[in-house]
ZAMARGU-4260 file (C-alpha; in steps of 0.2 Angstrom, whole numbers, plus 5000, padded with zeros to 4 digits):
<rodrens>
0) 4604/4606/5101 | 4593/4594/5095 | 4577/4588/5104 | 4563/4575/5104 | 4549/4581/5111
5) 4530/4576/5113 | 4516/4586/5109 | 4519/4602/5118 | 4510/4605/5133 | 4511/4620/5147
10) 4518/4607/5159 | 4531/4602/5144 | 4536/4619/5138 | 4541/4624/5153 | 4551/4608/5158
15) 4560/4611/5143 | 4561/4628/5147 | 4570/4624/5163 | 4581/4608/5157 | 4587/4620/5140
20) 4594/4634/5153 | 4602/4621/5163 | 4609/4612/5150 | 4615/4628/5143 | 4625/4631/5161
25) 4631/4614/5160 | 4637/4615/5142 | 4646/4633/5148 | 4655/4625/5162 | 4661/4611/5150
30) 4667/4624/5137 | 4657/4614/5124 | 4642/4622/5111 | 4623/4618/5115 | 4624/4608/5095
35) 4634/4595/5104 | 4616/4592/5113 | 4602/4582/5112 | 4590/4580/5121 | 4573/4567/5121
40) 4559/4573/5131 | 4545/4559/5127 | 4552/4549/5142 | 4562/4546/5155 | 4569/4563/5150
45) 4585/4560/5143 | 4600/4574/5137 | 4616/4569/5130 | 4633/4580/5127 | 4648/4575/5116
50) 4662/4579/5125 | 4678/4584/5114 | 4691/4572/5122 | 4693/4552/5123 | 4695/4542/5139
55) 4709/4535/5146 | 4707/4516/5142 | 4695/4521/5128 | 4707/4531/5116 | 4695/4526/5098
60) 4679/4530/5107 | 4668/4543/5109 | 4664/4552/5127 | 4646/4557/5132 | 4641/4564/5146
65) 4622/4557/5149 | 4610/4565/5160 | 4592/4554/5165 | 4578/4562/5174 | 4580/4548/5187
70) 4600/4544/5187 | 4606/4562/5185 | 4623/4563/5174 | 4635/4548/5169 | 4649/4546/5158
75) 4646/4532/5143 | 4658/4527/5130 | 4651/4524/5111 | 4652/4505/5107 | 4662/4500/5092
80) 4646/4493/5081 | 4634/4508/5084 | 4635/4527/5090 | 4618/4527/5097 | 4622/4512/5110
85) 4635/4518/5124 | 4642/4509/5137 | 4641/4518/5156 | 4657/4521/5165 | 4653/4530/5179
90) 4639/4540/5186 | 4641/4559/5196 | 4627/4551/5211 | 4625/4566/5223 | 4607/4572/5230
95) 4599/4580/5214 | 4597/4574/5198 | 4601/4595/5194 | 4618/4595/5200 | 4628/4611/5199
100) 4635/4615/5183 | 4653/4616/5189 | 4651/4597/5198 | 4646/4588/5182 | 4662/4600/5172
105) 4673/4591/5187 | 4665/4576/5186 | 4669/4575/5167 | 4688/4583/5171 | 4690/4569/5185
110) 4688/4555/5172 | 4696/4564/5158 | 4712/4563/5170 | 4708/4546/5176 | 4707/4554/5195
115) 4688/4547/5195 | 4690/4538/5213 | 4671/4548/5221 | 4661/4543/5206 | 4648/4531/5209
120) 4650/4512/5199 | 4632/4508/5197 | 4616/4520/5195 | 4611/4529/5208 | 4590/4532/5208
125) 4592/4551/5213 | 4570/4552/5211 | 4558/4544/5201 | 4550/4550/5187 | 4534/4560/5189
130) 4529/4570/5174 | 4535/4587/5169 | 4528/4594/5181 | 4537/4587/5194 | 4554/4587/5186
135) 4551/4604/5181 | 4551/4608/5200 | 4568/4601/5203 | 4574/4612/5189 | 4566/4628/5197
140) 4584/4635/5201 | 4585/4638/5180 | 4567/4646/5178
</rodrens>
């Protein structure tokens, strides 16, 4: 996993304490390796996964799975001119920007299949950003 963080404060440590474990979870129920990760903490918190398939409609370009601090997870396709510019096609939504491991790995199965009816066409803004503080708290279920 690779990660872009500030200068490391307790607040900060242990956000990414808590987004690492989760990430890990997510990355498990995906069936993928943590070095298909990155993550930037400077802000918005940000975390990105390579997924190990294309999309239907998308066949010659890569699948991400995005997560934002404010958004929660979305599924972006790589543009043709540049790797690091993605185009969004659909976001989980929900209630948490922490959504259950096993959500997001059906969430990125539904539009593997292209059975991705429930997914939500625009962003949803699940919480603002506060600090690490406050983000670190919706985490608490991977302390």
């Amino acid at each position: 996993m690779t990660t872009s963080t500030p200068a490391p404060t307790e607040a900060g440590l242990e956000l990414k304490t808590r987004l690492n474990a989760y990430l890990e979870d997510v990355a498990a129920a995906l069936g993928i390796r943590m070095d298909a990760c990155t993550v930037d903490l400077a802000g918005p918190v940000t975390a990105r996964m390579r997924l190990n398939w294309r999309l239907p409609g998308f066949p010659e370009r890569d699948v991400d799975l995005m997560w934002h601090e404010e958004h929660g997870w979305s599924a972006a396709v790589a543009t043709h001119s540049d790797d690091d510019h993605h185009v969004v096609v659909a976001y989980l939504g929900g209630r948490t920007v922490a959504s259950q491991p096993r959500l997001v790995a059906r969430f990125a199965e539904s539009l593997r299949t292209g059975e991705h009816q429930d997914c939500w066409p625009g962003a949803p803004t699940l919480r603002t950003a506060g600090g690490p503080s406050a983000l670190a708290k919706e985490l608490s279920a991977w302390a």
